[in-house]
N, C-alpha and C positions, 0 to 999 in steps of 0.2 A: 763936727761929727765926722767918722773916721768913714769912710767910704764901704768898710764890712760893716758897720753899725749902718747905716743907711739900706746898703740890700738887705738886712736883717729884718729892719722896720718895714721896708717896703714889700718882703714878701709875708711877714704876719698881718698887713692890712691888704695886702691881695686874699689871704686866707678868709681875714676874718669879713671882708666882704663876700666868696665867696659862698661861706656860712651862712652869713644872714641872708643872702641870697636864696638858698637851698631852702631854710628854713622860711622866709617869707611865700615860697613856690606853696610847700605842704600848707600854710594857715586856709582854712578854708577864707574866701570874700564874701560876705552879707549880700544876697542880689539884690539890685538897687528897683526900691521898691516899686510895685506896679501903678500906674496912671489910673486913678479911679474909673470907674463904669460910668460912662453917662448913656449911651443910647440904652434902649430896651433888648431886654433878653427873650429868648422865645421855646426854650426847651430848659426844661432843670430835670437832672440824672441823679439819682440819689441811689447808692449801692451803700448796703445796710453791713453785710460784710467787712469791706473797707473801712468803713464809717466814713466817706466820700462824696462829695454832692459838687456836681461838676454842670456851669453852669453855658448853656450855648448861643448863640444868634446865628442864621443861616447855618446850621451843621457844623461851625467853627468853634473849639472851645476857648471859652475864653477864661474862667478861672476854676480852682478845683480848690475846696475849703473842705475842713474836717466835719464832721457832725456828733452827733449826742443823738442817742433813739431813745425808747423807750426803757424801762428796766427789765423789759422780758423780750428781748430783741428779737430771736429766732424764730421764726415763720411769719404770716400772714399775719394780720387782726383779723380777729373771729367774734371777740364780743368786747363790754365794755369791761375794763375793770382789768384784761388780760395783761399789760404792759406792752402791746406788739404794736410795731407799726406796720397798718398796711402797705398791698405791695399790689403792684399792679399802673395802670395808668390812671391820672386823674387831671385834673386844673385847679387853678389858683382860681377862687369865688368870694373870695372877700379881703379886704387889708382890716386890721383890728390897729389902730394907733393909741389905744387905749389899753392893752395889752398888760397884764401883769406881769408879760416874762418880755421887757421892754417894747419889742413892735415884733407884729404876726401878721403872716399870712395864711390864710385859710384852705385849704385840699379838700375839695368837695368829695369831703367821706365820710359818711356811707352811700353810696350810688347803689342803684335800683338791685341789682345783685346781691350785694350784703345785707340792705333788708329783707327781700322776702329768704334769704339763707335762714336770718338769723330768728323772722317771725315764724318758720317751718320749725325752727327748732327749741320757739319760748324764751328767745332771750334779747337782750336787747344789742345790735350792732358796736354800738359806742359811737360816738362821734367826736364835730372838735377835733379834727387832726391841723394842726399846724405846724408851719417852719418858722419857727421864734426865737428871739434870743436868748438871754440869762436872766434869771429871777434880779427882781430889784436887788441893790448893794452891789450885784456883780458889773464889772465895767469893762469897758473898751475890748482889749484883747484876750480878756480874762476869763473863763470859763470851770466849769464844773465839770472834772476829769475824768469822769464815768459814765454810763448810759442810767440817765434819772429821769426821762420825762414819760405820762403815761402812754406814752404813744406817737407821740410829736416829735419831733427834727432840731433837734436845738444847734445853734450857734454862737459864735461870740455876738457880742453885741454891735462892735464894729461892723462885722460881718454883714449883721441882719440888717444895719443902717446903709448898707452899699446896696443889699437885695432889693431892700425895700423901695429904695431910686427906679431901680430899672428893672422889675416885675409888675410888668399889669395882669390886670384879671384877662384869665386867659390864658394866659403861659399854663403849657403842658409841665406835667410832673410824672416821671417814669421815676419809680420806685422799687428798685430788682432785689431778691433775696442778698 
């Protein structure tokens, strides 16, 4: 090989590393996935807006997961049957492992305010609010794209199998418009 044929070769694989270079810089990297939850959590944030539920220990957040509300999202819950999820603060009062939408946790709602609201006004509060995951058939990471549930917080089902580790009864639930 002629010694111009050599700096030739040598400077189009200077190039062409440069290149892929450049181009490897732009690909986004997958972040390498997080260490599951094992201690207990003690605050869940859920902004209905967003569709966000950001989950904390000691005032620290530690993961921030998408959600699914009900099919009439905006405002409060007012009665049964409306699509809305309440908003306000509440607690976790029961695990449901039997759960038709795979495993639930329970939000003790209706509390003493939305009853007598909604007995002043002849109607029934609704109840049954939970953070649950995906109707049977749906799996792991998989979810329903939309706001479908009556009122409840859906997530993936992976998701709900991580919450469900490290929510005890008790853990507060702030639920902001």
């Amino acid at each position: 090989m002629t010694r111009r044929r050599a700096t030739l070769y040598s400077a189009l694989l200077v190039g062409l590393i440069a290149t892929v270079g450049a181009w490897n810089a732009m690909v986004p990297v997958a972040p390498r996935p997080l260490a599951p939850l094992t201690e207990p959590i003690d605050r869940i944030l859920i902004e209905k807006a967003a569709r966000r539920m950001t989950v904390y220990r000691d005032g620290t957040a530690l993961r921030v997961y998408g959600i699914r509300l009900g099919f009439a999202p905006e405002g409060d819950k007012d009665r049964q049957g409306d699509g809305r999820t309440p908003e306000g603060l509440f607690r976790i009062d029961r695990k449901n492992p039997q759960s038709r939408f795979h495993l639930s946790l329970g939000i003790d709602y209706p509390q003493r305010e939305h009853v007598v609201r909604a007995s002043a006004g002849g109607y029934s509060p609704g109840g049954d609010i939970f953070i649950h995951g995906q109707p049977r058939g749906v799996t792991g990471h998989q979810w329903i794209d939309r706001d479908w549930t009556a009122g409840c917080i859906a997530v993936t089902n992976a998701v709900m199998d991580e919450l469900w580790r490290v929510t005890d009864l008790g853990t507060v639930v702030e639920i902001r418009p």
